[in-house]
N, C-alpha and C positions, 0 to 999 in steps of 0.2 A: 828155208825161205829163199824161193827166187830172187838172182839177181840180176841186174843188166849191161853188164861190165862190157858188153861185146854186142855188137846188136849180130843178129844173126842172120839177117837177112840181106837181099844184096847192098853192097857197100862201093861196088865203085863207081868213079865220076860218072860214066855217060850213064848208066842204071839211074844214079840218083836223079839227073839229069832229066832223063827221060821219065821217071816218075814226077819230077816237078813239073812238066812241060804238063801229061798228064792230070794230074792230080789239081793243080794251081796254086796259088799264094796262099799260103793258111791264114794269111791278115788280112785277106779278101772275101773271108769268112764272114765281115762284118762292114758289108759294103755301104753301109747307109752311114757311117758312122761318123768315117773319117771328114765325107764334104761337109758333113752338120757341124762339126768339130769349129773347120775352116769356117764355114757362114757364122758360128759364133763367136769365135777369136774377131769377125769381123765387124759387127754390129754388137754385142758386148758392150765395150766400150764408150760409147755413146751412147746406149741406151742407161746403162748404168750411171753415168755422170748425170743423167736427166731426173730418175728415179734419187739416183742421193742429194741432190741438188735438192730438189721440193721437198724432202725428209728431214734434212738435218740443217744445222746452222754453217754459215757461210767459213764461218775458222773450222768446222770440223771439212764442210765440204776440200778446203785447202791442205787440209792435213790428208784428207785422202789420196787427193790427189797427187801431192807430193809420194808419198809413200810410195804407190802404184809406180808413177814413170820413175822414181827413183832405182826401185825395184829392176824394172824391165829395161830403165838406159844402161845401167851397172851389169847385167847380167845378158845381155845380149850380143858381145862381143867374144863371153865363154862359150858358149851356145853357138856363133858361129863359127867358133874354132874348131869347135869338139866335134863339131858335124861334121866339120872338112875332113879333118881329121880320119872320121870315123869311115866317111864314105872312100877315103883314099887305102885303107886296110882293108875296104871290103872289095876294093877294087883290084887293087895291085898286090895283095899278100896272100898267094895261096894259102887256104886252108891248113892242106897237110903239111906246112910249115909248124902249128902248132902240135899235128900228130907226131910227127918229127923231134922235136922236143920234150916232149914227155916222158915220165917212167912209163916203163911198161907194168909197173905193178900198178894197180889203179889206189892205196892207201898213199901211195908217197906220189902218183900225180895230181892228187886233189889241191897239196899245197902249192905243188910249182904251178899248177894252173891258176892258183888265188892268187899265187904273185904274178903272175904276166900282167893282170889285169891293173900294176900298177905303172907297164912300161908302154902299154898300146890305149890308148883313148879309144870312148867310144861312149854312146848314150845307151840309155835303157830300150828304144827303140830297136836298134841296130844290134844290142847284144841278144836277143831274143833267138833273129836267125843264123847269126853265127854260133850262137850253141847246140842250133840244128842243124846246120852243117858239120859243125864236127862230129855228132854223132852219128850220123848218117856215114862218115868217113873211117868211122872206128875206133873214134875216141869214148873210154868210157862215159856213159852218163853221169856221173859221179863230177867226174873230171870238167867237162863243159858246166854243167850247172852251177861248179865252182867258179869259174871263168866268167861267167854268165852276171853271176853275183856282184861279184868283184870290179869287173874291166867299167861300170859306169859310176862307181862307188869310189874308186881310190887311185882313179888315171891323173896326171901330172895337171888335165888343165882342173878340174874336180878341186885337185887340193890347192892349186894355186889361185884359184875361185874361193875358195876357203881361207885363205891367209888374206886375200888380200877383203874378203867381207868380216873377219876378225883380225884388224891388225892388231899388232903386239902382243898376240896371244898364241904365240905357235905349239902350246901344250893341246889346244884348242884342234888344229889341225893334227897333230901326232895320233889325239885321243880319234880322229875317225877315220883315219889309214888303221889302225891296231884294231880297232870293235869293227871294222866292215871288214879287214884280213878275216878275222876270226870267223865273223857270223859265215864268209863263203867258207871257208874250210871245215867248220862242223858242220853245215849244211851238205855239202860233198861226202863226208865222213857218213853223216845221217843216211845219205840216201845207198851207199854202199850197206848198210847194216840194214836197213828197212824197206829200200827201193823194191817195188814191184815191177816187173814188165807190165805186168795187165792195164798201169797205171799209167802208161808211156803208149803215147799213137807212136806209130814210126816214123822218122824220119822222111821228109819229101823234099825239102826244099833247101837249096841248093844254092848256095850264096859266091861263088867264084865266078873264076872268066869262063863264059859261053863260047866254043867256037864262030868264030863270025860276028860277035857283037864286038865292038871299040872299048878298050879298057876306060877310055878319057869319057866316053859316052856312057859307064856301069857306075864311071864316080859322078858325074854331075847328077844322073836319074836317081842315085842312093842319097848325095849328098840334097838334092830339092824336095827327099823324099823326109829325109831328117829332118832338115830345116823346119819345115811347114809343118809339119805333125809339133816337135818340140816347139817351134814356136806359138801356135796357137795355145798351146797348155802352159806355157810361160805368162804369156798376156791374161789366161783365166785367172793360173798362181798368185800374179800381180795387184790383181783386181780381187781376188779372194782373201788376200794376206792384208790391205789397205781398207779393205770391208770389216775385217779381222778387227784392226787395229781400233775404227773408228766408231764402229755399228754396235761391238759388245761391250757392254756396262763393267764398269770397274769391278763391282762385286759380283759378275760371273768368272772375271779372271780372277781374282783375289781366289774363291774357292779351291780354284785348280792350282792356280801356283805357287797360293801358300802350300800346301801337300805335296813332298818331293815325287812321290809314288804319282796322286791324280797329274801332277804335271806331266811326267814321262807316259805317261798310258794315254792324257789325253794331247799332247802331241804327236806323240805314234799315229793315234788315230787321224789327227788332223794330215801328216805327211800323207797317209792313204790316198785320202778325201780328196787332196789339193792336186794330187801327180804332177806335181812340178818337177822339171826335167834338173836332172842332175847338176850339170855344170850351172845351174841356177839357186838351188836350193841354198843353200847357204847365206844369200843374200837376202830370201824371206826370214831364215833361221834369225840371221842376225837382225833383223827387222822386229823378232817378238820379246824386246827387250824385259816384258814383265814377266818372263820365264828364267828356269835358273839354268846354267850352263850344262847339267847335266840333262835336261828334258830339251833342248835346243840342241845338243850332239846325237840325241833318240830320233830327231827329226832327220837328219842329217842322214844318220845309219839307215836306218827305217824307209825311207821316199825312195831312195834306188834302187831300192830290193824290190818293194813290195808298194804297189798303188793300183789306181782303177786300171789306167791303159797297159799295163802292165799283166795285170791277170786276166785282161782280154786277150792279150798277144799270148801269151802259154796259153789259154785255152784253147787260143785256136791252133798254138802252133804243134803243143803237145796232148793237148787236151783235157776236159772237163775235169776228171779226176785228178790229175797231174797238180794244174791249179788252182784247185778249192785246196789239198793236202800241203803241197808245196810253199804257197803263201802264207798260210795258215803257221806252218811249223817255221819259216822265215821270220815273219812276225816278232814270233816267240825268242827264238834264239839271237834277232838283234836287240831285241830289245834288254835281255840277260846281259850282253856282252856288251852294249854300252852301259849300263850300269853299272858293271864289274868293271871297266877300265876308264870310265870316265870318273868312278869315283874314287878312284886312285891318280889320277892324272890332271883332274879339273879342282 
């Protein structure tokens, strides 16, 4: 079986470079997308308070409402950290710093790459093209897409986002540092053992300092470019998890979470649906208090691996195949892994 351990095509900076320049932004693949995104995150809001308003009673309309800005006050300050954050490593850390660090055998880079991703911050957004960048540099595919996994999953503001939307429960945070380590490292592991090339676009796009562009001008354009994507999908998550809360009948949730199993399958599912951005997710998780702590940690695992805008961005960035298979097998292996550790830990 073919693997991809090495890309073999060219590899260095002005090559990749000049194929980006080329080629273009693979997230520009879906140019209509993003300003629809914005105009909804915009008007949303208000139109939805209009529609629940005339629907429901005035203590449920409050209870919505509550929830929602609860939701988005609490979680908008991680969110803008994360992005700084994020945009400041894409700005100022070369690349080949993480090439640099790695093994050179690709079984034993897969985990040090899972664990960086608990010392560098970073959103689902923003880890998309840095694991195209590394590849593109030379780092095994294996290896990035464990990084990839991981660095929005288990980065310091994520789990401090975590603690601080589950106080006094720090088994609670332990259990999604341990099942999102895991799900990137068998997932790395997996695609060493099953990875195809045919299934991998090449590399193009090239996420470090440009000759001639401003380092302080690569982080504001990354970081306004975070902000506003994650944010609009926060403000949906918010409005979607308080719709959640108030719109579905007690005995459609009783079904799901009385059943340990329907709860965790039908939270996975719901994390997909909702792509709410990482350093947020937690604060909805802890919001769906008639779930049990182990289908509430699946949401958790689940959301920054694997969601809509998310298998739009590999699609475009690696491609069709790539991401129908790759999410698909993500899916699966978080959701194992938080059951197997959260049901010894929760």
């Amino acid at each position: 079986m073919q693997k991809t351990d090495r890309p073999t095509e060219e590899t260095s900076e002005a090559a990749i470079a000049s194929r980006a320049e080329a080629d273009g932004d693979p997230a520009s693949d879906l140019p209509g997308f993003w300003p629809l995104l914005l105009v909804g995150a915009a008007v949303l809001p208000g139109t939805a308070l209009v529609v629940v308003g005339q629907s429901i009673s005035k203590p449920a309309l409050q209870a919505w409402e509550t929830v929602c800005l609860s939701v988005t006050v609490q979680a908008l300050p991680f969110l803008l950290l994360g992005t700084a954050l994020s945009g400041a490593i894409n700005a100022f850390v070369p690349a080949r710093v993480f090439h640099r660090i790695l093994p050179k055998r690709p079984v034993f880079a897969v985990p040090v790459a899972g664990v960086a991703g608990v010392v560098l911050p970073g959103c689902e957004c923003a880890s998309v093209p840095v694991a195209n960048s590394l590849i593109g540099r030379g780092v095994t595919p294996a290896a990035a897409f464990a990084f990839l996994l991981s660095a929005p999953a288990i980065n310091p503001v994520v789990l401090t986002a975590t603690a601080i939307a589950f106080p006094g429960r720090p088994a609670m945070v332990l259990a999604r540092l341990l099942a999102s380590l895991a799900t990137a490292t068998v997932m790395g592991w997996l695609w060493l053992w099953l990875g195809r090339a045919e299934w991998l676009r090449p590399a193009v796009r090239h996420t470090g300092h440009h000759p001639g562009h401003s380092r302080w001008a690569e982080f504001r354009r990354g970081f306004q470019h975070d902000f506003l994507h994650a944010g609009g999908f926060l403000v949906i998550g918010a409005m979607a998890a308080a719709t959640f809360n108030v719109a579905v009948p007690p005995s459609v949730l009783d079904t799901f979470s009385a059943s340990p199993w329907l709860s965790v399958l039908f939270l996975a599912a719901l994390a997909i649906l909702l792509a709410v951005c990482s350093e947020a997710d937690a604060f909805v998780a802890s919001s769906l208090t008639g779930f049990s702590p182990l289908a509430r940690l699946t949401f958790m695992v689940v959301g920054p691996m694997v969601d809509l805008k998310l298998i739009a961005l590999q699609a475009g960035t690696f491609g069709r195949a790539f991401a129908v298979r790759f999410s698909a097998a993500t899916t699966a292996v978080a959701i194992l892994c938080s059951a197997l550790i959260g049901g010894i830990l929760l």
